[in-house]
FIFILUM-687049 format. One record per residue: residue in three letters; x, y, z of N, C-alpha, C in turn. Coordinates in steps of 0.2 Angstrom, whole numbers, padded with zeros to 4 digits, always signed. Example, Ala and Ser with C-alpha at 12.3 -4.5 7.8 and 13.67 -1.06 7.14 Angstrom:
ALA+0066-0028+0039+0062-0022+0039+0066-0016+0039;SER+0064-0011+0035+0068-0005+0036+0064+0000+0039;
***
This chain:
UNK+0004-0006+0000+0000+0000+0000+0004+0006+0000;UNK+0003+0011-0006+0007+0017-0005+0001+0023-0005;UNK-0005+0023-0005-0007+0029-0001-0012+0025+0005;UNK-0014+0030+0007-0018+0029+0016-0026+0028+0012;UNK-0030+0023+0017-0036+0024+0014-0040+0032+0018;UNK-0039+0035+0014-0043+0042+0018-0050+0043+0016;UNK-0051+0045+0021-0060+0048+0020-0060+0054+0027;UNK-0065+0054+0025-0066+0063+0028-0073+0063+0033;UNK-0071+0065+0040-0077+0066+0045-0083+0073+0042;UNK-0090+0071+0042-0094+0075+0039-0096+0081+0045;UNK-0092+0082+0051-0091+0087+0057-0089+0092+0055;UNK-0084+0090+0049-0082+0096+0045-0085+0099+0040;UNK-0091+0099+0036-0096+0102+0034-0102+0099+0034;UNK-0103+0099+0042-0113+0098+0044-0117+0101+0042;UNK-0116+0107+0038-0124+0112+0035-0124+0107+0030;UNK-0119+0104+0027-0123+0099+0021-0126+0095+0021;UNK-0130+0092+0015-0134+0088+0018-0131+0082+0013;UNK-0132+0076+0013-0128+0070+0009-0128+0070+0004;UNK-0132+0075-0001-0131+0074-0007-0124+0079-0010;UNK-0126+0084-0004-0119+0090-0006-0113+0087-0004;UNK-0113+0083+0002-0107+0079+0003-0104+0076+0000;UNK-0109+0071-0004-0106+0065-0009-0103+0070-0016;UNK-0106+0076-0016-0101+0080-0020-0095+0085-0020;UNK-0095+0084-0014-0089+0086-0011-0085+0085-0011;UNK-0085+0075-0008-0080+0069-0010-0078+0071-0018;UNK-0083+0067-0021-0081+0069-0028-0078+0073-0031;UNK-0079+0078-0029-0074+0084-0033-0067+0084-0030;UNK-0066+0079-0023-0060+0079-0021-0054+0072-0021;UNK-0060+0068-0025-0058+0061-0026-0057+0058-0022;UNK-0061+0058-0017-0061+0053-0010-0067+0050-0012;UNK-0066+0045-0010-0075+0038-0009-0076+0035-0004;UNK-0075+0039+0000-0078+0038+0006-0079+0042+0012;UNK-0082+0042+0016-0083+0047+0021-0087+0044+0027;UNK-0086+0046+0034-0089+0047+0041-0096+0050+0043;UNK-0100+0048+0043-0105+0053+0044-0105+0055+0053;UNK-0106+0061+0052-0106+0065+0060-0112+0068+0061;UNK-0112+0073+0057-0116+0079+0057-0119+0082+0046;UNK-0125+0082+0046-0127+0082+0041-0133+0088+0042;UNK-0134+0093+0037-0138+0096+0034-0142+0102+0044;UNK-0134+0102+0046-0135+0108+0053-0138+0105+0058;UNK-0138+0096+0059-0141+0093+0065-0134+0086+0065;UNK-0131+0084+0072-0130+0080+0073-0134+0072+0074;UNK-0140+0071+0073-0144+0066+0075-0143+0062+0067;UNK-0141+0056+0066-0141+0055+0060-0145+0052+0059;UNK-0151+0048+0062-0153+0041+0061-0161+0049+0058;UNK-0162+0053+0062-0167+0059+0060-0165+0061+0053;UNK-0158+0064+0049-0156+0069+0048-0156+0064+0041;UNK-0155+0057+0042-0155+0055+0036-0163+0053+0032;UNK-0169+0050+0040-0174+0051+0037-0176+0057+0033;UNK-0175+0061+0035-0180+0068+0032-0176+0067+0024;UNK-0168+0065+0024-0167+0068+0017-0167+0060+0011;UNK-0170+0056+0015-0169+0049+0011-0176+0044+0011;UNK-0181+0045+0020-0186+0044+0019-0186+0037+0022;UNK-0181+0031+0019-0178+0025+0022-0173+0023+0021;UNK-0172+0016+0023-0165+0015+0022-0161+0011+0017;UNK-0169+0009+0015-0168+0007+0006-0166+0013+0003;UNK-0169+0019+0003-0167+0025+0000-0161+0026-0001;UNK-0159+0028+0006-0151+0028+0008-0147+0025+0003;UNK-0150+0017+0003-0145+0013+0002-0144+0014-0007;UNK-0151+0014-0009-0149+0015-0014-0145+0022-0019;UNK-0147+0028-0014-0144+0035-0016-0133+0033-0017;UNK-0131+0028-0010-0125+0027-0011-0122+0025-0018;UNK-0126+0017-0020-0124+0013-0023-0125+0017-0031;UNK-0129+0023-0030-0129+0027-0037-0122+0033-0038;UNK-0124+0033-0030-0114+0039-0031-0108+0034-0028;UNK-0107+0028-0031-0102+0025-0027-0095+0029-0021;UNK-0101+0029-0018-0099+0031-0010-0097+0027-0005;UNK-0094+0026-0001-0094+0022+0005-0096+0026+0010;UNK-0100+0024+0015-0099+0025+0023-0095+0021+0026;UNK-0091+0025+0030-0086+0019+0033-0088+0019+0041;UNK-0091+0024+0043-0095+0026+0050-0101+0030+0050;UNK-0103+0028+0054-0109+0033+0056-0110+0034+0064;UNK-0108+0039+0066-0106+0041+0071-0111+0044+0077;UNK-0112+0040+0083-0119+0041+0090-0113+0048+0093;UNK-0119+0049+0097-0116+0053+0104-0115+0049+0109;UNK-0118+0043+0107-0119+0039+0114-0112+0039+0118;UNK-0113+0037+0126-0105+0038+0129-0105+0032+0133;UNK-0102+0030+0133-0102+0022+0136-0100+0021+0145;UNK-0097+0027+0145-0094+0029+0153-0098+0033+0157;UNK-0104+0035+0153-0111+0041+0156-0115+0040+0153;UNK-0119+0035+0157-0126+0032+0155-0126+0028+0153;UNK-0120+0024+0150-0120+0015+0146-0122+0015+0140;UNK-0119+0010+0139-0121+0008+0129-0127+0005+0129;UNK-0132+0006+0132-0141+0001+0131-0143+0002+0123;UNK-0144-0006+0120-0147-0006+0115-0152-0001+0113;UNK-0155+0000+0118-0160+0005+0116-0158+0013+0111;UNK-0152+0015+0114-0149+0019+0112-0145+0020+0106;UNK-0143+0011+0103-0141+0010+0099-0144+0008+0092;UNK-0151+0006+0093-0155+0004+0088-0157+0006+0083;UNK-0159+0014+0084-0160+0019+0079-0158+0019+0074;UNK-0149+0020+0076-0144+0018+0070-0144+0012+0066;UNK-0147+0006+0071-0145+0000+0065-0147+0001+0058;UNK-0152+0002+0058-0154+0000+0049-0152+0005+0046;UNK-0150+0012+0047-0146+0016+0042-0141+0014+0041;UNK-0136+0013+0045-0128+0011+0046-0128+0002+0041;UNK-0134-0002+0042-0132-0009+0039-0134-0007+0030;UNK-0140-0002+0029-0141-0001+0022-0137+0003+0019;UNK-0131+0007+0024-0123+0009+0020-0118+0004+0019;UNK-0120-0001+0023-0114-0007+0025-0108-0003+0027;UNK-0111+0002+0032-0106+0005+0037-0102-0001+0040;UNK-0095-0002+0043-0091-0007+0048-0093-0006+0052;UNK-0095+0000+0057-0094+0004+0060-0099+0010+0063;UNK-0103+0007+0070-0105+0013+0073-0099+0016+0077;UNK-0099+0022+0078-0094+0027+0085-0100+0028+0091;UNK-0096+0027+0095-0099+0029+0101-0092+0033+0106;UNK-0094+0036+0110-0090+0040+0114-0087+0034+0120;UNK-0081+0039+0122-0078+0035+0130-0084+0039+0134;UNK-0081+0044+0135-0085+0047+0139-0081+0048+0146;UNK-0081+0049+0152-0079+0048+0159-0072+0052+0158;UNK-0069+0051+0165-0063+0054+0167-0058+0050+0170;UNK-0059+0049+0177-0054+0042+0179-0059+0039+0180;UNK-0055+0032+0179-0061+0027+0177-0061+0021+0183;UNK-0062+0018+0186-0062+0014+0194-0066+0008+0188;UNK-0066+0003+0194-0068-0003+0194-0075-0004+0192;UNK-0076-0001+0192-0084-0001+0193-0087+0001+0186;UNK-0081+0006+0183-0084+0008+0178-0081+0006+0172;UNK-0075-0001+0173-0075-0004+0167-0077-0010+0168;UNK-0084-0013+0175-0087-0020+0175-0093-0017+0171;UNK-0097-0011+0172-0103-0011+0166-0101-0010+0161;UNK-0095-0006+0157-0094-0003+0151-0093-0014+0149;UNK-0089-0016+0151-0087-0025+0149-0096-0026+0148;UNK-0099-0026+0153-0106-0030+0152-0109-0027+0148;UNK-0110-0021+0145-0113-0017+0142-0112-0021+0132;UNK-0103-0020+0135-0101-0023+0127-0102-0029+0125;UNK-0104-0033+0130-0107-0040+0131-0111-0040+0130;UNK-0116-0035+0131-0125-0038+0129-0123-0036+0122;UNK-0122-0030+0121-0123-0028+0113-0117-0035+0109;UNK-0113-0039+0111-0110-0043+0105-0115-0048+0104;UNK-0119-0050+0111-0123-0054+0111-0129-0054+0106;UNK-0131-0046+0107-0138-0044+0102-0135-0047+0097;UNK-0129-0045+0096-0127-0041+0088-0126-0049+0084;UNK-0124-0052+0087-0123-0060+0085-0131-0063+0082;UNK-0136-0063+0090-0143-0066+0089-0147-0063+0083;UNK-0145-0057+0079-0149-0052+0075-0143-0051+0069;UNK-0139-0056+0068-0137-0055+0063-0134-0049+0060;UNK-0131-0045+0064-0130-0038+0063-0123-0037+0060;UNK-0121-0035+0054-0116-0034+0051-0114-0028+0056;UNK-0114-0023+0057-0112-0019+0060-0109-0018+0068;UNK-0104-0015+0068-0102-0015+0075-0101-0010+0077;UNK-0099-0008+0086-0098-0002+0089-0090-0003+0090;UNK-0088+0007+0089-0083+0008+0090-0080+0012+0096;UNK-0076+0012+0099-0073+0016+0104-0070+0023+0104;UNK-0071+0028+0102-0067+0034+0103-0065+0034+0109;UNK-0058+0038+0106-0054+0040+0112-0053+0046+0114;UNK-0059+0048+0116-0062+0056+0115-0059+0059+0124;UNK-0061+0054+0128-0059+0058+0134-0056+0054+0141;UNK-0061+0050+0144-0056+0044+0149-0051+0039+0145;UNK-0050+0038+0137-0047+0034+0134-0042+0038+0131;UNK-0044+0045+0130-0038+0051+0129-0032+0047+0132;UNK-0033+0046+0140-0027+0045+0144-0024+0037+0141;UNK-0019+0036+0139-0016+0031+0136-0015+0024+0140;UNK-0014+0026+0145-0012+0018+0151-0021+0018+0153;UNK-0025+0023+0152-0034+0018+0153-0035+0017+0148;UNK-0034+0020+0142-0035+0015+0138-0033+0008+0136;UNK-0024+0007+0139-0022+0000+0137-0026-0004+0143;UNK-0027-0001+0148-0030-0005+0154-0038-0008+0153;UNK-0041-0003+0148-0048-0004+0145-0047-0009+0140;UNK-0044-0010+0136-0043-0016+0129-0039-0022+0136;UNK-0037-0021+0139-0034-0029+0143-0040-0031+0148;UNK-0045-0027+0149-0050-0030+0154-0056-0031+0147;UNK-0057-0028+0142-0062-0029+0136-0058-0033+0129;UNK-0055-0038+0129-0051-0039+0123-0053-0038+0116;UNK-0060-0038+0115-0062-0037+0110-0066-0032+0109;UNK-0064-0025+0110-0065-0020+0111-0063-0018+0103;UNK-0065-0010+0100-0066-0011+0095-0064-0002+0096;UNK-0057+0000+0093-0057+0008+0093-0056+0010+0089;UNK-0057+0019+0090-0057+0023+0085-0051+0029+0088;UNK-0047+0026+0086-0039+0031+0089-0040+0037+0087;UNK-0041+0043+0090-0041+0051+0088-0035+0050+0092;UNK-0029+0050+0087-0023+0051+0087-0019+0059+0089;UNK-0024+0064+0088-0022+0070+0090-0025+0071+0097;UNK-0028+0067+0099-0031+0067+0106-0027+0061+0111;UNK-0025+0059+0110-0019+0056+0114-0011+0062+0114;UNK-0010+0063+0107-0004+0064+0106-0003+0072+0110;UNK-0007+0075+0110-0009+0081+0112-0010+0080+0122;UNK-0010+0073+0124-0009+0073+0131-0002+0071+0131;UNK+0001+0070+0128+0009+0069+0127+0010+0064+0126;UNK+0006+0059+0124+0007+0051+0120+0013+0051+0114;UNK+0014+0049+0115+0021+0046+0108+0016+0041+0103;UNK+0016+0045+0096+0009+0040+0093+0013+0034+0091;UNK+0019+0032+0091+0022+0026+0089+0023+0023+0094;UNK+0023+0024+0101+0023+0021+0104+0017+0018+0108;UNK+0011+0023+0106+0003+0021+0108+0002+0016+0101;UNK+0003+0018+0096+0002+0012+0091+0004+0005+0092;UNK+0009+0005+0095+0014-0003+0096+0008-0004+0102;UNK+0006-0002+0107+0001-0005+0112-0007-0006+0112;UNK-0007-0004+0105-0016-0003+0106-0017-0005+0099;UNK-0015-0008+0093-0014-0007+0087-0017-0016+0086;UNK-0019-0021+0089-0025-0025+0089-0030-0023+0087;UNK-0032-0018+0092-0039-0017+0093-0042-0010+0089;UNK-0037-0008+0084-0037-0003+0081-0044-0006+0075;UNK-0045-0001+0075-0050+0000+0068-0052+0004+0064;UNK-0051+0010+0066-0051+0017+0063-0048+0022+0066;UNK-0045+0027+0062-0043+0032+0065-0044+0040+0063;UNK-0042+0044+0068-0046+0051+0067-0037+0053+0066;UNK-0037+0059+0063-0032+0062+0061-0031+0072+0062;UNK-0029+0074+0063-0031+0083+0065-0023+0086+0064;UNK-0023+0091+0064-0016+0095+0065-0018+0102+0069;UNK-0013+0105+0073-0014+0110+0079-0006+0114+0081;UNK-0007+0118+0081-0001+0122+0085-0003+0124+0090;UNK+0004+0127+0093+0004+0132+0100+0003+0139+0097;UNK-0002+0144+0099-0002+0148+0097+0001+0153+0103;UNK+0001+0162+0101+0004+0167+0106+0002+0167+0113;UNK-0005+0164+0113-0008+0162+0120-0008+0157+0125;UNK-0002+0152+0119-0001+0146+0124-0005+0140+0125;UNK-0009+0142+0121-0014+0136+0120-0015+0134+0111;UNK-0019+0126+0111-0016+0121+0106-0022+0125+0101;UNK-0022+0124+0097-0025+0128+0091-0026+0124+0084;UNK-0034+0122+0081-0032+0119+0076-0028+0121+0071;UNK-0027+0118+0065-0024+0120+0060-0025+0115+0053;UNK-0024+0119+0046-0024+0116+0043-0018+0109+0043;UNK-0022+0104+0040-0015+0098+0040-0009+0099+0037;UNK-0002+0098+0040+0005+0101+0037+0005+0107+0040;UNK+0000+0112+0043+0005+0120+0045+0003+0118+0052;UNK+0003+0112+0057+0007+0113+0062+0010+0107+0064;UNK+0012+0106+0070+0015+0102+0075+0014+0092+0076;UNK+0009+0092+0072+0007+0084+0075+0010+0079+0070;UNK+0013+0074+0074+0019+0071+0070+0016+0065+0062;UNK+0012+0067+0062+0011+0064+0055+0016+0059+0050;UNK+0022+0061+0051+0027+0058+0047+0031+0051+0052;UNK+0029+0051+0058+0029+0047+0062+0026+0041+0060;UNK+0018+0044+0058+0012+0038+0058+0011+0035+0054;UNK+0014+0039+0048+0012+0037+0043+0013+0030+0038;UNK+0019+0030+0041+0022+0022+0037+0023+0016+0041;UNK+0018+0017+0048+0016+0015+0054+0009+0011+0049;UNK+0004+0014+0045-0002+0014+0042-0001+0013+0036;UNK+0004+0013+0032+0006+0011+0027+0011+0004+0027;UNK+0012+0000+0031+0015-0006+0032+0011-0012+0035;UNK+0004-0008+0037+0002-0011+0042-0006-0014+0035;UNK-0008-0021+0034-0012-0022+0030-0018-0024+0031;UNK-0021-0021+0037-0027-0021+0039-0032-0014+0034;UNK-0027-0010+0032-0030-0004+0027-0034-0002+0031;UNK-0034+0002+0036-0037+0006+0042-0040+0013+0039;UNK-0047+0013+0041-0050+0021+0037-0046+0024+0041;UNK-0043+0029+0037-0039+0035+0039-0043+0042+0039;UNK-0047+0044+0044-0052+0050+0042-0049+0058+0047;UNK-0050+0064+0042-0046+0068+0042-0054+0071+0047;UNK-0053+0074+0051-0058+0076+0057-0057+0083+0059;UNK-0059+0086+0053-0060+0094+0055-0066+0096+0058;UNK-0065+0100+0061-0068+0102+0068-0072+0106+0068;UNK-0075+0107+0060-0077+0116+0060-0083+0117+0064;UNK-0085+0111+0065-0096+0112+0069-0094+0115+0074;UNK-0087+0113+0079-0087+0114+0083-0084+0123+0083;UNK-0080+0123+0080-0075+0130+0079-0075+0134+0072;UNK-0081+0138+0070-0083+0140+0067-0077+0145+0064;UNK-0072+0147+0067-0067+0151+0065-0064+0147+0059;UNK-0062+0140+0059-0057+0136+0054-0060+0138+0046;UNK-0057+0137+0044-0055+0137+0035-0063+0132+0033;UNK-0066+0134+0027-0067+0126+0026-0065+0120+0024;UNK-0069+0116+0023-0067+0109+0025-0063+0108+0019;UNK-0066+0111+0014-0062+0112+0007-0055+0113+0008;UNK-0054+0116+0009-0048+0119+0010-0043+0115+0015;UNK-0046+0110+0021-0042+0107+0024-0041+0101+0020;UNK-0045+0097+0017-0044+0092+0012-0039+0092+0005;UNK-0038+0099+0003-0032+0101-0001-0027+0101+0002;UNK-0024+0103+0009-0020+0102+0012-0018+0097+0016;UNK-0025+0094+0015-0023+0085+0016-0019+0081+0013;UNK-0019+0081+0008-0017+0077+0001-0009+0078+0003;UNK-0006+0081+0005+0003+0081+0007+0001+0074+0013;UNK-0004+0072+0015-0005+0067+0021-0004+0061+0016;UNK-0009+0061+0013-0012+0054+0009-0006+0051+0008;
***
């Protein structure tokens, strides 16, 4: 493999709606993409009704713009308030009529105690259970958004969960001062997707997005890390802008992605 399989989190242009997106891709020659946030709401399983109607719709609007979905991304948080089926079902039939790999769901919590990696295990327990007895092509994944940010609970979380399933926002470990090649060598099992960002120290001392290549975050570390590695891991570039309305468009951080790919 000599380029990364890239696709792009849709966080970074949510006023579009999936049909602008799939043109987006297009004009960028990516085929694939994450959905987060579409048409100014993050609820996807809502956000796709209104503009598809079903899931057969869905299904078939992709397989006309040969698109991939390679996630489709909950709020849900598994450290505050638990993964209950309930909260995960909405999403099934969108995500299977993408042939998404892939729901996200959040870590969630802080410091984590015993207690709160026996129901997250039990948690991912019922759902393999559901997920097996119903036939469910699709699985959950684990971001490393905030008690998994910290690097020894996440390796402590994948050795009490073996089959645990993540989604490494590499700029969020790396950013609490993780060594991404050295967090890759111990958590790279259980890997399955990865978020990608760039950031600098700005005059106020604090980390600041940036387009990818004009800051700090070691990319050239990673990259032949992900290139040597033949599981072909979605590489998704995760621009922030819902979040930080200040940033560039997504347009724009996608061209300067291409020194990534």
């Amino acid at each position: 493999m000599t380029v990364l399989n890239h696709c792009f989190s849709t966080l970074g242009c949510s006023e579009l709606s999936m049909r602008e997106v799939a043109d987006l891709a297009e004009r960028h020659g990516i085929g694939a993409v994450e959905l987060r946030g579409l048409s100014g709401s993050l609820d996807m399983s809502a956000v796709l009704a209104a503009e598809f109607e079903s899931p057969a719709g869905f299904a078939k609007f992709l397989s006309g713009r040969d698109l991939r979905v390679v996630a489709l991304n909950t709020s849900i948080r598994l450290f505050e308030g638990g993964c209950k089926l309930s909260a995960i079902e909405p999403y099934l039939p969108w995500a299977e009529a993408a042939g998404a790999a892939h729901l996200r769901i959040f870590d969630g919590g802080d410091r984590l105690g015993e207690a709160d990696f026996a129901r997250a295990a039990a948690d991912l327990t019922t759902w393999q259970d559901y997920r097996r007895s119903h036939a469910i092509n699709v699985d959950l994944m684990i971001e490393t958004h905030n008690a998994l940010a910290d690097v020894e609970q996440l390796v402590e979380f994948i050795g009490r969960v073996p089959f645990s399933r993540i989604l490494w926002d590499t700029h969020h470990t790396w950013a609490r001062g993780a060594d991404v090649v050295s967090t890759w060598n111990r958590i790279t099992r259980n890997l399955v997707h990865l978020h990608v960002k760039d950031s600098a120290v700005g005059p106020d001392g604090k980390r600041h997005y940036v387009e990818p290549g004009k800051g700090t975050f070691p990319m050239a570390a990673l990259k032949p890390l992900l290139l040597a590695d033949n599981r072909n891991l979605p590489v998704s570039l995760e621009w922030e802008r819902h979040w930080h309305r200040e940033l560039p468009p997504l347009k724009d951080a996608l061209i300067a992605a291409r020194s990534w790919w």
